[in-house]
C-alpha positions as CSV (number, residue, x, y, z in Angstrom):
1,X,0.0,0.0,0.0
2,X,1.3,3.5,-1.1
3,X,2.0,5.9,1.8
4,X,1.4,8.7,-0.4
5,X,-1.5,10.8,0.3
6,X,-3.1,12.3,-3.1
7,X,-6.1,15.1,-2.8
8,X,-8.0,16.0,-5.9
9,X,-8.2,19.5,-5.0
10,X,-10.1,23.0,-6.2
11,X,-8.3,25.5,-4.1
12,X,-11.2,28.1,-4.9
13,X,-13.1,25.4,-2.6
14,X,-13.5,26.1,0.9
15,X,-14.0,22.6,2.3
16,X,-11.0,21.6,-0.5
17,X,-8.6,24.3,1.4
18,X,-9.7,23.2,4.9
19,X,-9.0,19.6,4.4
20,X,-5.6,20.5,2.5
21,X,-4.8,22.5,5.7
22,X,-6.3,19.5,7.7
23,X,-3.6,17.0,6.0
24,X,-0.8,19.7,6.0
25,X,-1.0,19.8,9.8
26,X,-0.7,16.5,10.6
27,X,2.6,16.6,9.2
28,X,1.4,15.4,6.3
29,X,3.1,16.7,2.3
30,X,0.3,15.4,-0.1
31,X,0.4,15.0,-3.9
32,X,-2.3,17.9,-5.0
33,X,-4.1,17.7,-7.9
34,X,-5.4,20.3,-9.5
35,X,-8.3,18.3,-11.0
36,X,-9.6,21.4,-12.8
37,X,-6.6,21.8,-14.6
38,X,-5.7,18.0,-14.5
39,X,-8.7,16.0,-14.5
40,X,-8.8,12.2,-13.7
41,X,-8.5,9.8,-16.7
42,X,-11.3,7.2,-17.2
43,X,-9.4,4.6,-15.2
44,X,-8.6,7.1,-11.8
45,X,-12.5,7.8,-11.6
46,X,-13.6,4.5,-11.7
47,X,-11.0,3.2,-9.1
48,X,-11.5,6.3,-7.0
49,X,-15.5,5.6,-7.2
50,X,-14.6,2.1,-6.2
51,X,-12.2,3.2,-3.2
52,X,-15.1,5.2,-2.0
53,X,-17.7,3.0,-2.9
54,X,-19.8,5.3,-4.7
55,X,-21.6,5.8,-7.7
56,X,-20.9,8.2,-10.2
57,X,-23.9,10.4,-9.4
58,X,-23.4,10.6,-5.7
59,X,-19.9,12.5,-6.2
60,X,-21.8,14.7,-9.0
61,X,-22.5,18.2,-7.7
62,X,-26.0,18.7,-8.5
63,X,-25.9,22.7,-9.7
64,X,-22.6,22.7,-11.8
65,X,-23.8,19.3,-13.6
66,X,-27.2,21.1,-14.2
67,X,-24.7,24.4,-16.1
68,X,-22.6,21.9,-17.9
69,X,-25.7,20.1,-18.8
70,X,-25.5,16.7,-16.7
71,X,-28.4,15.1,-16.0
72,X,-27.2,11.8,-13.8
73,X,-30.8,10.4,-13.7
74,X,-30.5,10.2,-17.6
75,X,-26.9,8.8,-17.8
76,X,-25.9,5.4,-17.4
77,X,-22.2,4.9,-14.8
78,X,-20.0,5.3,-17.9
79,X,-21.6,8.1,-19.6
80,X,-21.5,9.7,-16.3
81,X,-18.2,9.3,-15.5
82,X,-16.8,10.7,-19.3
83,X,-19.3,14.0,-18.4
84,X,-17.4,14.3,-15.1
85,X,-13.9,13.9,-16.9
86,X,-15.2,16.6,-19.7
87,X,-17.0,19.2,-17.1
88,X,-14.6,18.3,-14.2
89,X,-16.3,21.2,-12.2
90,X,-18.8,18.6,-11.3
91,X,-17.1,16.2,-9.4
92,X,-17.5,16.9,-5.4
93,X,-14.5,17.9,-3.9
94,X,-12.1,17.2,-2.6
95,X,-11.4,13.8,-2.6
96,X,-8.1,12.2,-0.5
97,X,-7.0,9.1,-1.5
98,X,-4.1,7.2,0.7
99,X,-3.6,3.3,-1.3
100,X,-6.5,1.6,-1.1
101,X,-8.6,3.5,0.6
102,X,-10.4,7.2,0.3
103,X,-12.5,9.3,1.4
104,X,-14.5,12.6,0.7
105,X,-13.4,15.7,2.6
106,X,-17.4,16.7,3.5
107,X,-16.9,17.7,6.4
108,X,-12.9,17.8,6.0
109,X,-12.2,16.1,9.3
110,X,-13.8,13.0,7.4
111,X,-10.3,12.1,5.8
112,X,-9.1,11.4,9.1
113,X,-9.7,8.2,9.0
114,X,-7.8,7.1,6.2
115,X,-4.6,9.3,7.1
C-alpha cells in the first residue's frame, strides 16, 4: 500500500482548502491535484468511485452538472463518469486518497480516517 496521500483539489473550494490545511497539519506533504486543470483519466474515476464506494452520481455536484448540462438520472455509470472527466467542475470535492482507501473531505475532518 502506497504511503502517499493524493487530494483531488479546487483551491477556490473552501472545504478543498480546509482539508488540505487539515492533512498539512498532521505533518502530512500530499500530492495535490489540480483536477480542474488536470482532471482524472477514465481509469482514476472508476478506481477512486470504487475506493469510496460510490456511484458516479453521488460525487456529482447537483448545480454545476445542471450548467454543464449533466443530468445523472438520464446517464448510465459510464456516460457519467466521461461527463465528469469533460466538465470536471462537477465532481464533489475534494477527494483524498491514501492506497487503497479514500475518502470525501465533506466535512474535512472525514479524511481522518484514512490518514
Amino acid at each position: 500500500m502506497s504511503d502517499v496521500v493524493t487530494i483531488y483539489h479546487n483551491p477556490r473550494c473552501g472545504k478543498s482548502r480546509d482539508t488540505l490545511k487539515l492533512i498539512e497539519d498532521k505533518g502530512i506533504a500530499p500530492k495535490v491535484v489540480d483536477y480542474l486543470k488536470t482532471p482524472p483519466s477514465v481509469a482514476e474515476l472508476t478506481r477512486i468511485l470504487t475506493l469510496l464506494g460510490k456511484r458516479p452520481a453521488e460525487i456529482t455536484r447537483k448545480k454545476e452538472a445542471a450548467e454543464a448540462g449533466i443530468d445523472p438520472t438520464k446517464l448510465d455509470d459510464a456516460a457519467l463518469i466521461q461527463a465528469l472527466i469533460t466538465h470536471p467542475i462537477a465532481i464533489e470535492r475534494p477527494i483524498v486518497v491514501k492506497g487503497d482507501k479514500a475518502a470525501l473531505g465533506r466535512p474535512p475532518e472525514s479524511v481522518l480516517a484514512i490518514l
